[in-house]
C-alpha positions in Angstrom: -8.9 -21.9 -13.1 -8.8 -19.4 -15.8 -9.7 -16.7 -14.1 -7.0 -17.7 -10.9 -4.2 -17.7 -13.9 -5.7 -13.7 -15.0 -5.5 -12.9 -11.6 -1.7 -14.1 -11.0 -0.6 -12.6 -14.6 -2.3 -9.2 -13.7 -1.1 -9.4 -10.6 2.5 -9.7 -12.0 2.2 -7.0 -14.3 1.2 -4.9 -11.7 4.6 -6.1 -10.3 6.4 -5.1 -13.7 4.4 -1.6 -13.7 5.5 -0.8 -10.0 9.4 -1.8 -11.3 9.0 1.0 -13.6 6.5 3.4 -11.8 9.2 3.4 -8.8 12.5 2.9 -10.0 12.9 6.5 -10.3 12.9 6.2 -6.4 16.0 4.2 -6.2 17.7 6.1 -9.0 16.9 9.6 -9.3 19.3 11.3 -7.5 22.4 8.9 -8.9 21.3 9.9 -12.6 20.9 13.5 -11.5 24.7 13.5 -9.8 25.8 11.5 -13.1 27.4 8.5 -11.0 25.9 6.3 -13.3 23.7 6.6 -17.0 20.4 5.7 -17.1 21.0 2.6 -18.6 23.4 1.4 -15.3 20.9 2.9 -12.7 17.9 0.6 -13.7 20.3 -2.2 -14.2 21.7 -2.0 -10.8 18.5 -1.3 -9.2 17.2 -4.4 -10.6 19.6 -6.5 -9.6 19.0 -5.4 -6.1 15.5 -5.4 -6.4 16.2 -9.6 -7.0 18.5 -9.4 -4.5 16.0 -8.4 -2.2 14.1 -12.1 -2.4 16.7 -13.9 -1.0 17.4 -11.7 1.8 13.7 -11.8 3.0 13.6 -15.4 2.5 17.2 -16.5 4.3 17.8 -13.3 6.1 14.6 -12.4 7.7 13.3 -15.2 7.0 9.3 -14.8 6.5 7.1 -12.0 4.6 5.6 -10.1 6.7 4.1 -7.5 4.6 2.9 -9.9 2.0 1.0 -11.1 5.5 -0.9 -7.8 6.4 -1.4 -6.7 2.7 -3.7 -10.1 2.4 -5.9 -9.3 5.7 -6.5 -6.1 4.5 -10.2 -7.6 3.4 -11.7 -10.7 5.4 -10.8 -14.2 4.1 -14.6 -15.5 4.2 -15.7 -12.4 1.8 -12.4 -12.3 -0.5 -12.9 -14.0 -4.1 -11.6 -14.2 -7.4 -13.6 -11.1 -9.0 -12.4 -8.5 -6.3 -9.2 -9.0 -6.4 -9.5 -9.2 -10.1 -10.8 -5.9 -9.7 -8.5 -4.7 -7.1 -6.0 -5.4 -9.7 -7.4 -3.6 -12.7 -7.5 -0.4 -10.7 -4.2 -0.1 -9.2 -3.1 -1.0 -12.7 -5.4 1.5 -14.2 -4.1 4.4 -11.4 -0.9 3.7 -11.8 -0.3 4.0 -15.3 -2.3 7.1 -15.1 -0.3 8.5 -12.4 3.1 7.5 -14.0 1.9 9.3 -17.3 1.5 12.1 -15.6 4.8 12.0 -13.9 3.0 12.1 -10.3 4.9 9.9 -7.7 2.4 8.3 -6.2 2.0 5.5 -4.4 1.6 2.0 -5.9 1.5 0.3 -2.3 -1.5 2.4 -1.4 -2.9 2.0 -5.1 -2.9 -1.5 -4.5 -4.7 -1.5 -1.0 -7.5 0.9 -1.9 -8.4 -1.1 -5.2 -8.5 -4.4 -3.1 -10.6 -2.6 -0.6 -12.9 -0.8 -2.5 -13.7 -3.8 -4.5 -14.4 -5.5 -1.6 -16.8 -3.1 -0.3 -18.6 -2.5 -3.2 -19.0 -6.5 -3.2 -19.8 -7.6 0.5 -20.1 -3.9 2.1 -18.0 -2.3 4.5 -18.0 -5.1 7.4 -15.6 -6.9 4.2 -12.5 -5.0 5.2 -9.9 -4.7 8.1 -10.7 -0.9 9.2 -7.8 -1.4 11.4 -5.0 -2.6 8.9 -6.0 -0.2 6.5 -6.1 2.4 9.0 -2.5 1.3 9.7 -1.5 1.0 6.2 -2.6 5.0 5.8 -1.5 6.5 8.8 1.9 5.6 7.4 1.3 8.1 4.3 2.3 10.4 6.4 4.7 9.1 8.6 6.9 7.3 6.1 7.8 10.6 4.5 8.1 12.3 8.0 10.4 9.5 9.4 12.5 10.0 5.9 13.0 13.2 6.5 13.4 13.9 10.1 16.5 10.4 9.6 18.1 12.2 6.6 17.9 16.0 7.7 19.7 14.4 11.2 22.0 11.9 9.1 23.4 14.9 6.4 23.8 17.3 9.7 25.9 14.7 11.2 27.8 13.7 7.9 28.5 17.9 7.4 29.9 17.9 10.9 32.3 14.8 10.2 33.5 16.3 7.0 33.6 20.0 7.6 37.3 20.0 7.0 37.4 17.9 4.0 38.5 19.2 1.0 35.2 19.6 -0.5 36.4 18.0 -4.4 38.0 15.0 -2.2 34.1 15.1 -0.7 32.2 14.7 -3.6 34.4 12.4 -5.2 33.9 9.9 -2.3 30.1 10.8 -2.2 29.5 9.8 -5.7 31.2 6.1 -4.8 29.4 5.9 -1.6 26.1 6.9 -3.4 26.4 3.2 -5.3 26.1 1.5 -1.9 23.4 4.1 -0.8 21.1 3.4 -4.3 21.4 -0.1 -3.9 20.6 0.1 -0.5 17.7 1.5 -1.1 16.8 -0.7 -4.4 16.9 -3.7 -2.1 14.8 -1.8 0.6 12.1 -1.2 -2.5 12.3 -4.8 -3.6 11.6 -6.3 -0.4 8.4 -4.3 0.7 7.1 -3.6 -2.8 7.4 -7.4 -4.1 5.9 -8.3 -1.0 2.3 -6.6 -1.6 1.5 -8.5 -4.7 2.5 -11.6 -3.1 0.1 -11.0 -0.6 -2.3 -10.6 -3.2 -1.3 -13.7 -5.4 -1.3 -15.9 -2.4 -4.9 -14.5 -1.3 -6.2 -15.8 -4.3 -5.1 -18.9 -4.3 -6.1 -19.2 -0.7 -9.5 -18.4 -2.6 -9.9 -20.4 -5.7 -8.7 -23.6 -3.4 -10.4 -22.8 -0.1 -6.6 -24.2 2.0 -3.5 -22.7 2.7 -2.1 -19.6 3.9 0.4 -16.7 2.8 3.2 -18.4 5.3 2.8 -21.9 3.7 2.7 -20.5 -0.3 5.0 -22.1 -2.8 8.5 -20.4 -3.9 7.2 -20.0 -7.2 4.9 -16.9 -6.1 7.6 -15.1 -4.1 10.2 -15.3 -7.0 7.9 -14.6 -9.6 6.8 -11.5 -7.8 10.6 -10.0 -7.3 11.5 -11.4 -10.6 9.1 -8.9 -12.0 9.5 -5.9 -10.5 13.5 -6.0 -10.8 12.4 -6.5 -14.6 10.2 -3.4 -14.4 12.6 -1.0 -13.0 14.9 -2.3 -15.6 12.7 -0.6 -17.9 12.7 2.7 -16.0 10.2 5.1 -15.2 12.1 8.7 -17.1 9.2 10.4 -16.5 9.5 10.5 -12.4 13.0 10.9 -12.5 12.7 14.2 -13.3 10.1 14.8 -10.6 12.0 13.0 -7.9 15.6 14.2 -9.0 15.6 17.4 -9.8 11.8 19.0 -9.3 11.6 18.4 -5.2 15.5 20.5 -4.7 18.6 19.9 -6.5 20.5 17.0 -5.2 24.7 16.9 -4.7 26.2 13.6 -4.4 26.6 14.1 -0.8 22.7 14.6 -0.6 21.9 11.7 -2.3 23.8 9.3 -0.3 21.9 10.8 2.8 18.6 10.7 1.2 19.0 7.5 -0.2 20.7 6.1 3.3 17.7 7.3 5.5 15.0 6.3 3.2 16.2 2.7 3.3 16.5 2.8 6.8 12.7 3.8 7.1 12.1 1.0 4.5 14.0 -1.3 6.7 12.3 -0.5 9.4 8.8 -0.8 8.4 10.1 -4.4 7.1 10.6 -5.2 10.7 6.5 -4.0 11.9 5.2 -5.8 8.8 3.9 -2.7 7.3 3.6 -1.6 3.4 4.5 1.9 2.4 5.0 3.9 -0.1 8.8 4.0 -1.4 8.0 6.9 -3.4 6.5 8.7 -0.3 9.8 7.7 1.7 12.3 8.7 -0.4 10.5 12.1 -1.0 10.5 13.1 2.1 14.2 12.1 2.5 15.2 14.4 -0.1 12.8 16.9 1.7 15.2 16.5 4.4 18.0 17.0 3.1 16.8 20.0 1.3 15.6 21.2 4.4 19.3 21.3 6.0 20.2 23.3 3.1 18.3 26.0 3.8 14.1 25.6 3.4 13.9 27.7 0.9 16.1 24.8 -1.2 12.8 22.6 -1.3 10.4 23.2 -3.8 7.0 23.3 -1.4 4.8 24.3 -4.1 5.8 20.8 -6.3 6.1 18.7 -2.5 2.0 20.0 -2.3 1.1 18.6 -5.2 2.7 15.4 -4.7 0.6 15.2 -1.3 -2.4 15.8 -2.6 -1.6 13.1 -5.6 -1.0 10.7 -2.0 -4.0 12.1 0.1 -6.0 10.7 -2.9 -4.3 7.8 -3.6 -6.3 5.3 -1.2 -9.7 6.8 -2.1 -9.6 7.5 -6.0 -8.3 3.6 -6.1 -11.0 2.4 -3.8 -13.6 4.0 -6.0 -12.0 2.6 -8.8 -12.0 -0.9 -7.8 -15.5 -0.3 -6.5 -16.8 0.8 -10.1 -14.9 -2.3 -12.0 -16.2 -4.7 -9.6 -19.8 -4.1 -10.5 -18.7 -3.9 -14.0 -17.2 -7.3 -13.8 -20.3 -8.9 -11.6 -21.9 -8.3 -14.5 -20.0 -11.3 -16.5 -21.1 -13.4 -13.5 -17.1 -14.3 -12.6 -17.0 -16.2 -9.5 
């Protein structure tokens, strides 16, 4: 039992961490057009990273992702001590990552640690090649689908107000870009919240060999979105600066765009069940925009860096999780 209650408490810090590892996602570009302060932006994210929980629950009704991020390793080979490790790594990467001020992605963190560790514990035949392969491809298409939705969403909001007065504009842009943010905080909330559940409800599935994510109690849910609206409350400064200013400048009108389309990737990935990066989506939404600018508006030497930072993401957490498992096999946890 202790070592289920270690597992659900790291598990919701990794919840809290991810708040504040990603909330620059959902508020970057509102604190770089000075719609709100710093202070406001978390606070409003967070409430619509809550939000988020009942949505899923009354709205949608089930948790999908929280459903694939649990079969990403074989129920008969999961146990206590992987995901233990699984957990300590993601942690461990993405504090690392978030010193750095590297937007990386905590989704994919998550999945490689949980992997690794499972491989390094019951071999290769432990994990579901085909929902991680799933899971990865989408490194590159949830930035892709960000950007191609907001480069074709600002071209068509240019063309609607090409004959506004362009103060009137941006003056409705920066009210429209509260809507946008929180859409986009609630998008976050729902698919991020969702991986640790999966986790959480794995290992209870674990320690008392019944259940199943779809039959978990409310408790584990709430605990989970509870905890990463908390998070982002506490803010992530150092990403901001990456994501709001580093990738291109952002203009109120840009930021509603960006923050529009990568919520509608976010929403959409809600619907196939699959967990992605938010930081990799809303990147490549600004991307996007940037693009319509002009190219030369993004910053493709930074953007480079960020993908390598992704590329590496699933493996460097994988090996992670690997090396603390046989670390913590040697304390004989079962």
């Amino acid at each position: 039992m202790t070592l289920l209650i270690i597992v659900i408490a790291l598990g919701l810090i990794f919840d809290f961490i991810n708040g504040f590892h990603d909330a620059a996602n959902s508020i970057a570009t509102i604190v770089t057009t000075r719609v709100l302060t710093p202070v406001q932006a978390v606070i409003w994210a967070a409430v619509f990273n809550f939000i988020a929980f009942f949505v899923a629950r009354y709205l949608i009704g089930e948790f999908g992702i929280a459903n694939t991020v649990a079969k990403t390793v074989l129920e008969e080979y999961i146990t206590l001590p992987i995901i233990l490790s699984g957990l300590i790594a993601a942690i461990s990467w993405n504090l690392l990552t978030w010193w750095l001020g590297i937007p990386s992605s905590s989704s994919h963190t998550l999945i490689g640690g949980f992997a690794g560790a499972a491989i390094s514990g019951a071999g290769f035949q432990a994990i579901h090649t085909a929902t991680i392969v799933k899971i990865a491809s989408f490194i590159v298409l949830a930035p892709v689908i960000g950007m191609v939705i907001s480069s074709v969403f600002t071209i068509l909001v240019l063309w609607i107000f090409k004959n506004v007065n362009a103060r009137t504009a941006e003056n409705s842009f920066r009210k429209l870009q509260l809507f946008s943010s929180g859409l986009f905080s609630l998008g976050h909330g729902m698919n991020d919240s969702q991986k640790v559940m999966g986790i959480i409800a794995t290992a209870m599935i674990a320690y008392y060999q019944k259940g199943s994510v779809d039959t978990m109690p409310d408790w584990i849910p709430l605990s989970c979105f509870a905890a990463i609206g908390l998070g982002t409350m506490v803010g992530g400064w150092r990403i901001v600066k990456t994501m709001g200013s580093k990738i291109t400048k952002v203009t109120a009108l840009e930021g509603v765009c960006a923050e529009t389309a990568g919520a509608m990737t976010l929403f959409i990935t809600e619907i196939l069940k699959i967990p992605v990066s938010t930081t990799h989506t809303i990147t490549g939404s600004i991307m996007g925009v940037g693009a319509v600018k002009r190219l030369s508006a993004v910053r493709w030497g930074v953007t480079i860096n960020l993908l390598w930072a992704w590329v590496l993401t699933i493996p460097v957490s994988a090996v992670l999780g690997g090396i603390i498992y046989l670390i913590v096999s040697l304390f004989g946890l079962k």
